[in-house]
C-alpha positions in Angstrom: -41.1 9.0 23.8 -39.9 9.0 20.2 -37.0 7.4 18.5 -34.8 9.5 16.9 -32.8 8.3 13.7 -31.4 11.6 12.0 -29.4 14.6 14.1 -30.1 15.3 17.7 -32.3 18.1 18.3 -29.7 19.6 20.1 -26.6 18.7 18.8 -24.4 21.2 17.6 -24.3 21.2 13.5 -21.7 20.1 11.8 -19.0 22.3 10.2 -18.9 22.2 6.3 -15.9 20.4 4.8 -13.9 23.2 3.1 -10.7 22.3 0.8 -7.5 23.3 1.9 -7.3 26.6 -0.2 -10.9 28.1 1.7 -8.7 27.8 4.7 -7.1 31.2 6.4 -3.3 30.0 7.1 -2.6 31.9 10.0 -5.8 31.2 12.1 -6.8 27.9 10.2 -10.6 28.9 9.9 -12.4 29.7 6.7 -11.6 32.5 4.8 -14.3 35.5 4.7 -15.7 36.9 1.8 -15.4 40.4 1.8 -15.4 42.8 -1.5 -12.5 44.6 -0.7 -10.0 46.2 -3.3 -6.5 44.7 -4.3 -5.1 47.4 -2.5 -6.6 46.5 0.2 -5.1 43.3 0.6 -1.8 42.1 1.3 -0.2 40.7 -1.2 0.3 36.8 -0.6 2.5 34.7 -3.1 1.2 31.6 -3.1 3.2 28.7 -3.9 2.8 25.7 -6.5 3.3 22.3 -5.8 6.7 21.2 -7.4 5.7 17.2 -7.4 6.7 15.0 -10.7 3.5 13.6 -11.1 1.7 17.5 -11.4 4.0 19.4 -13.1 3.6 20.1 -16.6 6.1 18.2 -19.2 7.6 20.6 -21.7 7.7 20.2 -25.4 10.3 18.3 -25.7 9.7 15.9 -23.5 6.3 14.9 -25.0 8.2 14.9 -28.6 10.3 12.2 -27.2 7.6 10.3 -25.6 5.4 10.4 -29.0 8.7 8.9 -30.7 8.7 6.2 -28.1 5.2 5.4 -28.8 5.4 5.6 -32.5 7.8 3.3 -32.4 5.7 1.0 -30.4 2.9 1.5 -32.7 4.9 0.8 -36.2 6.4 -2.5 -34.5 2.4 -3.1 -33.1 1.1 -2.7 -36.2 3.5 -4.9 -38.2 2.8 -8.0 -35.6 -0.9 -7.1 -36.7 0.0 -7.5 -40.4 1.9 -10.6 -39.9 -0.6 -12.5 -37.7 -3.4 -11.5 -40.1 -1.3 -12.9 -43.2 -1.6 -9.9 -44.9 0.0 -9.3 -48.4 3.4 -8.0 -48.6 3.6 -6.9 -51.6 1.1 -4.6 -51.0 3.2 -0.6 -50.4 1.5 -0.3 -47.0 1.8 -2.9 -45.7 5.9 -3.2 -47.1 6.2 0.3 -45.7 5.1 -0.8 -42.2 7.1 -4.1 -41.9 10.6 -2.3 -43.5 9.8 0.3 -40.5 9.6 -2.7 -37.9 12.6 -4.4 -39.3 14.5 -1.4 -39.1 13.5 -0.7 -35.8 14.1 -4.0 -34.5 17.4 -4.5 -36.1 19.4 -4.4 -32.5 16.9 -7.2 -31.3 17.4 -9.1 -34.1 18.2 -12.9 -33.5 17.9 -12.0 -29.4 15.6 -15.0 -29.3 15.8 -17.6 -32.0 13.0 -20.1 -32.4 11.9 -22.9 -35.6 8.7 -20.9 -36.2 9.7 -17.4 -37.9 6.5 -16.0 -36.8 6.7 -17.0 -33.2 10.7 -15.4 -33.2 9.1 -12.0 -34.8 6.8 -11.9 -32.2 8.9 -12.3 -29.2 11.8 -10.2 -30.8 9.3 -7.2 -32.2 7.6 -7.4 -28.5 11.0 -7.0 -26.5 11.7 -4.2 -29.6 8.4 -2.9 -28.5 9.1 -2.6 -24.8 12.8 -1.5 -24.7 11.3 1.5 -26.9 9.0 2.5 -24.7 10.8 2.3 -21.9 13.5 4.2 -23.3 11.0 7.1 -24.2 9.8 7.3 -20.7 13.1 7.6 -19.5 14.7 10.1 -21.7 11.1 12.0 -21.2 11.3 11.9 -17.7 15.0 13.4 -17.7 14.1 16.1 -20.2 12.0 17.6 -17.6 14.5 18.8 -15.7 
């Protein structure tokens, strides 16, 4: 008498997994593939799923997400330059923290510390966030 490990002898095989869109929607068994002409068939209209998280964005919606995360990166970058001591008189690195001053003007003084670095830092970061947040927001309604 023998052991047997793998698929009965016997047993019926198992059916093949097919996705959703193999299936027939009327009888629920996979579809057959017949050559048959277009005018053959009837013509089915089948319908796209309408979800937020796989429909496409439009143009302007990504426009206002890449201003969100410039913003975030100019404000990034100048906490970068400060931590790394970096020259200010140099014009890139002027350019950069004038942008992130700018844009952090409505945070300015939110959290007020002795260290001026450590106050930059918190205040740029909350800068940072409130701008992206904003973007996804505003992106999120200009889908509609």
């Amino acid at each position: 008498m023998a052991l047997h490990l793998g698929r009965k002898r016997h047993a019926p095989a198992r059916r093949r997994y097919r996705p959703r869109w193999m299936m027939d929607r009327r009888t629920g068994t996979a579809k057959e593939s017949t050559s048959t002409t277009v005018a053959d068939k009837p013509a089915v209209h089948r319908r796209r799923s309408h979800h937020w998280w796989s429909s496409r964005t439009n143009p302007v919606s990504t426009m206002i997400l890449a201003a969100g995360w410039a913003a975030v990166a100019v404000l990034g970058l100048g906490m970068l330059l400060t931590w790394a001591d970096a020259n200010p008189s140099n014009g890139v690195v002027d350019a950069v923290l004038d942008a992130g001053r700018w844009l952090a003007t409505p945070f300015h003084d939110m959290f007020t510390r002795n260290d001026r670095e450590e106050q930059l830092y918190i205040n740029w970061t909350i800068a940072g966030a409130a701008y992206y947040l904003l973007a996804r927001v505003l992106s999120w309604l200009a889908r509609f």
